[in-house]
C-alpha positions in Angstrom: 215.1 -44.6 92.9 211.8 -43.5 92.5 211.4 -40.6 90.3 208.7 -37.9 90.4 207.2 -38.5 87.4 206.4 -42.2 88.1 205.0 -41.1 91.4 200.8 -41.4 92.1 197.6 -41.4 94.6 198.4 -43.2 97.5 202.0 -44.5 96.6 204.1 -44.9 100.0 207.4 -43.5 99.6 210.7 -43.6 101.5 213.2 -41.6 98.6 215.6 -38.6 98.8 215.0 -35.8 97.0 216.7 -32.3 96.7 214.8 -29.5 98.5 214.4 -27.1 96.4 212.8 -24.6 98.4 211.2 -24.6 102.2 208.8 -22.3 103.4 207.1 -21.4 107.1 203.3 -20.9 106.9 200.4 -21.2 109.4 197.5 -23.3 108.6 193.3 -21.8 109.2 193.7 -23.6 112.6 196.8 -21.6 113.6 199.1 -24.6 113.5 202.4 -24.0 111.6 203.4 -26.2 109.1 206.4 -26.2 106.5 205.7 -26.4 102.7 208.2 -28.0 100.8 209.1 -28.3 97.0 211.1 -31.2 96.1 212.8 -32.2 92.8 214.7 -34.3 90.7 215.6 -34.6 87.1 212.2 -35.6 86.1 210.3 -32.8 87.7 208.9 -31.8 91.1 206.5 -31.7 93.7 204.9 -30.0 96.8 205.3 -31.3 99.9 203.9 -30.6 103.2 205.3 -31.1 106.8 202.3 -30.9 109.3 203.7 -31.6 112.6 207.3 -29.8 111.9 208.7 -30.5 115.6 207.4 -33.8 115.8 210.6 -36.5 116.3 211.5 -38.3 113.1 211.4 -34.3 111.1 215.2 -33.3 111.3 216.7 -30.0 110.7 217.4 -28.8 107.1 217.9 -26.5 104.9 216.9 -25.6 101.1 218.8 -27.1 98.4 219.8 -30.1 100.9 219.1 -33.6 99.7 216.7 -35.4 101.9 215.3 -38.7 102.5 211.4 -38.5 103.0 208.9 -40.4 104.6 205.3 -40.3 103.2 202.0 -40.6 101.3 201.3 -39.5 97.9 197.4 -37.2 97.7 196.1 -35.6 95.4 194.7 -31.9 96.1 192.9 -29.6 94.2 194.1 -31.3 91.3 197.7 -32.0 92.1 199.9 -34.1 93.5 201.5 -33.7 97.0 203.6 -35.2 99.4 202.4 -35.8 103.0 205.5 -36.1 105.1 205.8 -37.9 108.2 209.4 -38.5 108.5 212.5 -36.5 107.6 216.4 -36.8 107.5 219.4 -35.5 106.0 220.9 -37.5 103.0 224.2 -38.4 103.5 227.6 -38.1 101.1 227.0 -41.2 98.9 223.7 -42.2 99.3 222.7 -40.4 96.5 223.6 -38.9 92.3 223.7 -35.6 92.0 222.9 -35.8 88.7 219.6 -37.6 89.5 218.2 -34.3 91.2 218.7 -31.9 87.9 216.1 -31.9 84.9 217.8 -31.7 81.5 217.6 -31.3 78.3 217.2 -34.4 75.8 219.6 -33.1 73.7 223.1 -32.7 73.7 224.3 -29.5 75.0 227.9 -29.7 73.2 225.9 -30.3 70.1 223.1 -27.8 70.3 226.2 -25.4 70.7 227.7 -26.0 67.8 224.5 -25.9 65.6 224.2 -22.7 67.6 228.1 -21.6 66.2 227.4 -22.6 62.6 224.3 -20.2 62.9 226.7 -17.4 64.1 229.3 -18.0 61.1 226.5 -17.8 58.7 225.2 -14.0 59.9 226.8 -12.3 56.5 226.9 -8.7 57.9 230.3 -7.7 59.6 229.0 -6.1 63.1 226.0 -9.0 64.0 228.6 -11.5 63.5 231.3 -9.6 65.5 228.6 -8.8 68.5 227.6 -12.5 68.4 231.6 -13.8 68.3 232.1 -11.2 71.1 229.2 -13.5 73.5 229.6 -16.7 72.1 232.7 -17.4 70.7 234.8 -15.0 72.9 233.3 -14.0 76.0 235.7 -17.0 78.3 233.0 -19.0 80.8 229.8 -18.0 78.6 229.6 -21.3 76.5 229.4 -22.9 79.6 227.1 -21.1 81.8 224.9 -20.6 78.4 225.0 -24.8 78.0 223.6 -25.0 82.0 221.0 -22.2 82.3 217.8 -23.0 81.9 214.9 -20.7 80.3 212.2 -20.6 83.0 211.8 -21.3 86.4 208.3 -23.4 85.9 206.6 -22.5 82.1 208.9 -24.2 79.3 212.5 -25.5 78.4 213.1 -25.2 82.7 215.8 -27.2 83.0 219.6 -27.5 82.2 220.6 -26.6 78.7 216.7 -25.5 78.3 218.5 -21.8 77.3 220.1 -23.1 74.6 217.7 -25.3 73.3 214.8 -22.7 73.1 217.3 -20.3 71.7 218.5 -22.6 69.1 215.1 -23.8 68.4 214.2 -19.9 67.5 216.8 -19.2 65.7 216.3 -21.9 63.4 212.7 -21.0 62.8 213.8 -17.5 62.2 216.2 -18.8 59.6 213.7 -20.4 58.0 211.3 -17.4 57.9 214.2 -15.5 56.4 214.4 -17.8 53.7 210.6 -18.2 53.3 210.4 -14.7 53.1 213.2 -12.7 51.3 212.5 -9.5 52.1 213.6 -10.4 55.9 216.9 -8.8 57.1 218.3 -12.2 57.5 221.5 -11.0 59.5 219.3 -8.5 61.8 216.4 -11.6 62.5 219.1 -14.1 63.6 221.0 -12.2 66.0 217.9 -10.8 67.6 217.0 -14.5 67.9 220.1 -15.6 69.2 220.3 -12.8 72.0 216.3 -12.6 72.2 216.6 -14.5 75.9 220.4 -13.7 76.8 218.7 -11.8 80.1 218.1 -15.1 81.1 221.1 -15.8 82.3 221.2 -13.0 85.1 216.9 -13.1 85.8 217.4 -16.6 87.0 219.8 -18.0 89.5 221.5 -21.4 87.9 220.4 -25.1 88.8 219.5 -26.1 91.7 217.9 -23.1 92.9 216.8 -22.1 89.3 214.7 -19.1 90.7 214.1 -15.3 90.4 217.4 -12.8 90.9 217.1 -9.6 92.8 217.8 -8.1 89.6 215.5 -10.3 87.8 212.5 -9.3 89.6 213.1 -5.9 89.2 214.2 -6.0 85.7 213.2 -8.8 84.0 215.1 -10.3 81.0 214.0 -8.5 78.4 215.3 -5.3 79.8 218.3 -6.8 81.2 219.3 -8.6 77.6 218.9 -5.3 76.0 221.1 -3.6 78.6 223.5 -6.4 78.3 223.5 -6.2 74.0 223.4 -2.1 74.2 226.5 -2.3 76.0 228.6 -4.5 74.2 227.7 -2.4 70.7 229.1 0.6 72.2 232.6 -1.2 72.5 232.7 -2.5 69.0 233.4 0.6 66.6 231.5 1.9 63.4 228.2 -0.1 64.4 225.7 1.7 62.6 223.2 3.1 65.4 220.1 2.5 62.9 221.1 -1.1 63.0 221.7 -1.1 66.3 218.5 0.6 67.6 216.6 -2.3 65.4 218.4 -5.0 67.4 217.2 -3.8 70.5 214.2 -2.9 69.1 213.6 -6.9 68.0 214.4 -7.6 72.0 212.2 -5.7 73.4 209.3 -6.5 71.2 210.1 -10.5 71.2 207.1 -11.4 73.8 205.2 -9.4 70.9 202.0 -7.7 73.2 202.6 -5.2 75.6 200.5 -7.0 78.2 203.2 -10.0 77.7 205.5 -8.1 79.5 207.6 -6.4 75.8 207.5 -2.5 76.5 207.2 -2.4 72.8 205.2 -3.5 70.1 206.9 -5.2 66.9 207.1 -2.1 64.6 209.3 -3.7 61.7 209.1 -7.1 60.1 211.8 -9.0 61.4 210.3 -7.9 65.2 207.3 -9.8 64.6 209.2 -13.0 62.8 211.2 -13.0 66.0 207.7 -12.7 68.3 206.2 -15.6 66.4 209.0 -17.9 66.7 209.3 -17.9 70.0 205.7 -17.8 71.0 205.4 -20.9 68.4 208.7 -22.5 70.4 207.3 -21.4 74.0 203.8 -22.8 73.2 204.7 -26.3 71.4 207.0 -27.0 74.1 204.5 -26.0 76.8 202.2 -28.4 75.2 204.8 -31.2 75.0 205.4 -30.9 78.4 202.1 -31.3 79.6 201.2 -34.0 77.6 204.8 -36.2 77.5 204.3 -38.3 80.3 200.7 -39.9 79.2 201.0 -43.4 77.6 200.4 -43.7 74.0 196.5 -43.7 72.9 195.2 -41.8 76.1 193.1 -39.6 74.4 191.7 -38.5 78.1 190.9 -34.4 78.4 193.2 -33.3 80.9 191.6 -30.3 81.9 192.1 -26.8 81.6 195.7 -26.0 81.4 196.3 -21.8 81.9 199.3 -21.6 80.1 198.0 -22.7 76.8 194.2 -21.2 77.9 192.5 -24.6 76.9 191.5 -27.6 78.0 194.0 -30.4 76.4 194.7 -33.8 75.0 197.0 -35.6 72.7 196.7 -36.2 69.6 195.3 -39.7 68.2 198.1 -42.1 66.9 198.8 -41.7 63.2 197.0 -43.8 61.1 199.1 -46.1 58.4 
């Protein structure tokens, strides 16, 4: 197989990919066409269908595996798929597991890094709210381990929930013991459940897209609706402390035009906001910068999400 990744101008292909998602559209000359975005475990790409009734284009569906026909282009500055002939893939001629990104890491041991967080929360009700998720709620572990945390930006793919979320909370528990006057308890559930909406704003691999409920919501209300709710069932919470949970998850993306309705307005807010905008950023930049051979110091243009134009770094001198 032929992954993705490896794939460049003017490579021939005949692979099978899983269709992500299939759309109609009508070209300036008022021809339709089909737009296609195909994936596998090393990433994705768009492809086009020009002639969609033309023989050798069979019927299908999204998240159907299918064996393409094409050319590799490049336009306006990314790669896409040409297709000229289409087909079903059958039972067997293809893994699964070949068609869904993951994480490098071990989900079974970023979860237990994750626990070991959890039993180290010293006040009573963070550490009951947390058990009541994570150690508890039955299914959670494992639909927590799967989900990833964005449909395109950083950490999208399986177990990318759980590794941004770990990856926050460990900075925040550094941060608490950098700086003492942090409420360490408060800052490390906040971090733990700063992305929980996750889990109901997008839909699980394969289709890892938007919910109904996600667009209209988005996770950060929907993960303070989801950790509002579970306080009220466990008794004597103090509401102070509760309000400066939610506070922390509504203020994590840390400006309002970032999407947070509210601006940090206590300490461990902010901590929180700078972890994960130093987690979301450095993986962002990883991402876009992972697949280029060692010593390629070429500027690979400007890149929106970081709002620079990038490279890597030189190699390390000894």
């Amino acid at each position: 197989m032929k992954y993705i990744k490896e794939l460049a101008e003017g490579d021939h292909i005949n692979e099978i990919y899983l269709c992500r998602k299939k759309t109609q559209a009508t070209a300036k000359n008022g021809k339709p066409y089909e737009s296609l975005i195909l994936q596998d475990k090393t990433g994705s790409l768009d492809g086009k269908i020009w002639d969609p009734g033309s023989l050798g284009i069979d019927e299908y569906e999204e998240l159907d595996y299918i064996q393409v026909t094409g050319e590799v282009i490049i336009f306006n500055g990314n790669r896409q798929l040409n297709i000229k002939r289409l087909r079903l893939a059958r039972e067997g001629e293809y893994n699964p597991a070949d068609f869904l990104p993951c994480s490098e890491r071990d989900p079974d041991e970023m979860y237990q890094e994750l626990l070991n967080l959890i039993a180290s929360v010293k006040t009573p009700c963070m550490r009951e709210l947390l058990e009541s998720f994570f150690v508890r709620q039955e299914g959670f572990a494992e639909k927590f381990k799967f989900h990833s945390a964005a449909k395109s930006v950083h950490h999208g793919y399986v177990g990318g929930l759980l590794e941004h979320t770990l990856s926050v909370a460990q900075t925040c528990d550094f941060f608490a013991s950098h700086y003492p006057f942090l409420d360490r308890s408060l800052l490390l559930t906040a971090a733990i459940f700063h992305d929980i909406g996750k889990l109901y704003e997008l839909s699980p691999y394969p289709r890892n897209d938007y919910t109904d409920v996600g667009q209209l919501l988005g996770h950060i209300m929907i993960g303070a609706q989801i950790v509002q709710n579970r306080i009220t069932k466990i008794p004597g919470f103090p509401p102070t402390k509760s309000a400066e949970l939610i506070h922390c998850i509504l203020a994590h993306h840390g400006e309002l035009e970032f999407g947070s309705p509210k601006k940090p307005a206590i300490a461990e807010a902010l901590a929180l906001a700078f972890a994960d905008n130093a987690d979301a950023k450095l993986e962002t930049m990883k991402e876009a910068l992972g697949d280029l051979a060692p010593g390629n110091l070429k500027w690979q243009g400007f890149n929106r999400l970081l709002d620079s134009n990038i490279r890597k770094t030189s190699p390390e001198e000894e």
